[in-house]
C-alpha positions in Angstrom: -33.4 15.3 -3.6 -35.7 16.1 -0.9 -39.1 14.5 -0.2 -41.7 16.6 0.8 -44.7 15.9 3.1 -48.1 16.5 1.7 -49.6 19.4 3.8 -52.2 16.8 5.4 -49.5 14.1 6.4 -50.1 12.8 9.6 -46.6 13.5 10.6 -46.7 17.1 10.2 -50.1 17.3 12.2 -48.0 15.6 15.0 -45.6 18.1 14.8 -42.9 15.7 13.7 -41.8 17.7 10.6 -43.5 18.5 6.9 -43.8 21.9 5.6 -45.7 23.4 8.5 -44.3 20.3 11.1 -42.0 22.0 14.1 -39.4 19.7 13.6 -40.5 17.9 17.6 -37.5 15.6 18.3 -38.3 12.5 19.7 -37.0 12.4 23.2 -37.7 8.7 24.0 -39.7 5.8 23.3 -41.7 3.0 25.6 -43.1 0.1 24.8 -44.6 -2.1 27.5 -46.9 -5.7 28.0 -48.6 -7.0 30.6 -49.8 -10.7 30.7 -52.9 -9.9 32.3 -53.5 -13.7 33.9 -50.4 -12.9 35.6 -51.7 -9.3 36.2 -55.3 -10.4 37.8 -52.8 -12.7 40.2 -50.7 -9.5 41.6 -54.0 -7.7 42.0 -55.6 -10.8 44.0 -52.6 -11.7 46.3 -51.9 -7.8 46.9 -54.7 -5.9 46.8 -53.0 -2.9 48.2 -51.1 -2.4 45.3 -53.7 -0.3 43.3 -53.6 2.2 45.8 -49.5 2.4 45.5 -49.7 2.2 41.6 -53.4 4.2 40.0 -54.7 7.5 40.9 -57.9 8.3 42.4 -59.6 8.8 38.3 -57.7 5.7 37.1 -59.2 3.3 39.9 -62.2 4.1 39.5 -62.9 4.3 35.3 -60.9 0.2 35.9 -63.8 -0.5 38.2 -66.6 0.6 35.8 -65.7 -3.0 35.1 -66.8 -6.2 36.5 -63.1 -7.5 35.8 -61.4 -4.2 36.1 -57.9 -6.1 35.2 -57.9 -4.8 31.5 -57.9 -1.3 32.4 -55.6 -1.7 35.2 -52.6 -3.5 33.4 -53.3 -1.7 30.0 -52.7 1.4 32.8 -49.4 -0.2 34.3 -48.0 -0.8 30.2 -48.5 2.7 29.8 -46.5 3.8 33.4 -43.5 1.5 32.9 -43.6 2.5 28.8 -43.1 6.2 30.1 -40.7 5.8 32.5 -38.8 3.6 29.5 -39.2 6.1 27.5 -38.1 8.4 29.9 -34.8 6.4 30.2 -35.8 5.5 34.3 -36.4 2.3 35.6 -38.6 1.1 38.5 -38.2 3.1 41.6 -37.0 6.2 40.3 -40.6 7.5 39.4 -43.8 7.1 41.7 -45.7 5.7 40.0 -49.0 7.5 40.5 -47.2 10.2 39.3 -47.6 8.5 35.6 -51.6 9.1 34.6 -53.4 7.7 32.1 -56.2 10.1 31.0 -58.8 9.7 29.1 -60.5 12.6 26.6 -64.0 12.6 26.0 -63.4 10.7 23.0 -61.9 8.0 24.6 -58.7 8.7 23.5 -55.6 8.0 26.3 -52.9 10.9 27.2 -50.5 11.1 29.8 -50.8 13.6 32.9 -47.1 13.4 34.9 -47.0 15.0 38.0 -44.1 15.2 40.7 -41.2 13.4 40.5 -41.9 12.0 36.8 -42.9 15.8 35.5 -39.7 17.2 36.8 -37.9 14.7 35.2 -39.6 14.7 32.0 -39.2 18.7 32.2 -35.4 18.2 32.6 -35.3 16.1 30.0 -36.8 18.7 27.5 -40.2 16.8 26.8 -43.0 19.1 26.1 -45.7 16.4 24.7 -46.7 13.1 24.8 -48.3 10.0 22.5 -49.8 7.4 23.9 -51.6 4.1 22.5 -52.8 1.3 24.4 -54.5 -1.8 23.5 -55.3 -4.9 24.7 -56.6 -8.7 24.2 -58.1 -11.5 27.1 -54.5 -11.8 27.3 -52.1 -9.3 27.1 -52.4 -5.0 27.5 -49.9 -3.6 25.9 -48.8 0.9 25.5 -46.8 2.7 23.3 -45.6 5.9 24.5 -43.2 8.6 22.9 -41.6 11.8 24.5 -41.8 14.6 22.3 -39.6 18.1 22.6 
């Protein structure tokens, strides 16, 4: 016996499979936190970083904020959760390469570029889903490599 997804299931909308899903397999999955005390301490002893780390965009929606340490390390979740998910570790990606967009919903997506977009188009991913969230004390992401 078979189960059947009803047509408005939010896994076939995602593409993940249902009656009218395209079967997407899942390529890889991230899952990253930050302790964002320990974050806000980085970012204060080496301020250079966020010019190796965020794009142009990302630095400056994090410094809409008077604390812009939120946005930043809910940011860095998201790059190391793609490059997990990616099956990469530190060093192999640049890490600007990984960018966290933003619709004009508000909702995050992932932009890769370079190094990290020719390895995710080797790898046969052709979309992304990314959540992030955070508290005072910890950002955490979620991503998953669709093909």
């Amino acid at each position: 016996m078979t189960a059947e997804l009803p047509a408005n299931d939010p896994l076939d909308r995602l593409g993940l499979g249902g009656p009218g899903g395209s079967g997407a397999a899942i390529i890889g999955i991230g899952n990253d936190l930050v302790d964002l005390d320990r974050f806000r301490e980085v970012l204060e002893r080496t301020p250079t970083i966020v010019g190796r780390v965020f794009t142009d965009d990302e630095q400056r929606y994090a410094r809409l904020r008077q604390d812009p340490t939120e946005r930043f390390g809910a940011r860095f979740a998201a790059k190391e959760a793609t490059m997990k998910a990616l099956g990469v570790g530190l060093g192999e990606v640049v890490l600007r390469d990984i960018e966290v967009v933003r619709a004009e919903s508000g909702a995050p997506s992932l932009q890769l570029h370079g190094t990290a977009a020719a390895m995710a188009g080797e790898r046969g991913v052709q979309r992304w889903l990314l959540t992030i969230s955070h508290t005072d004390h910890l950002a955490q992401a979620i991503v998953v490599a669709l093909g």
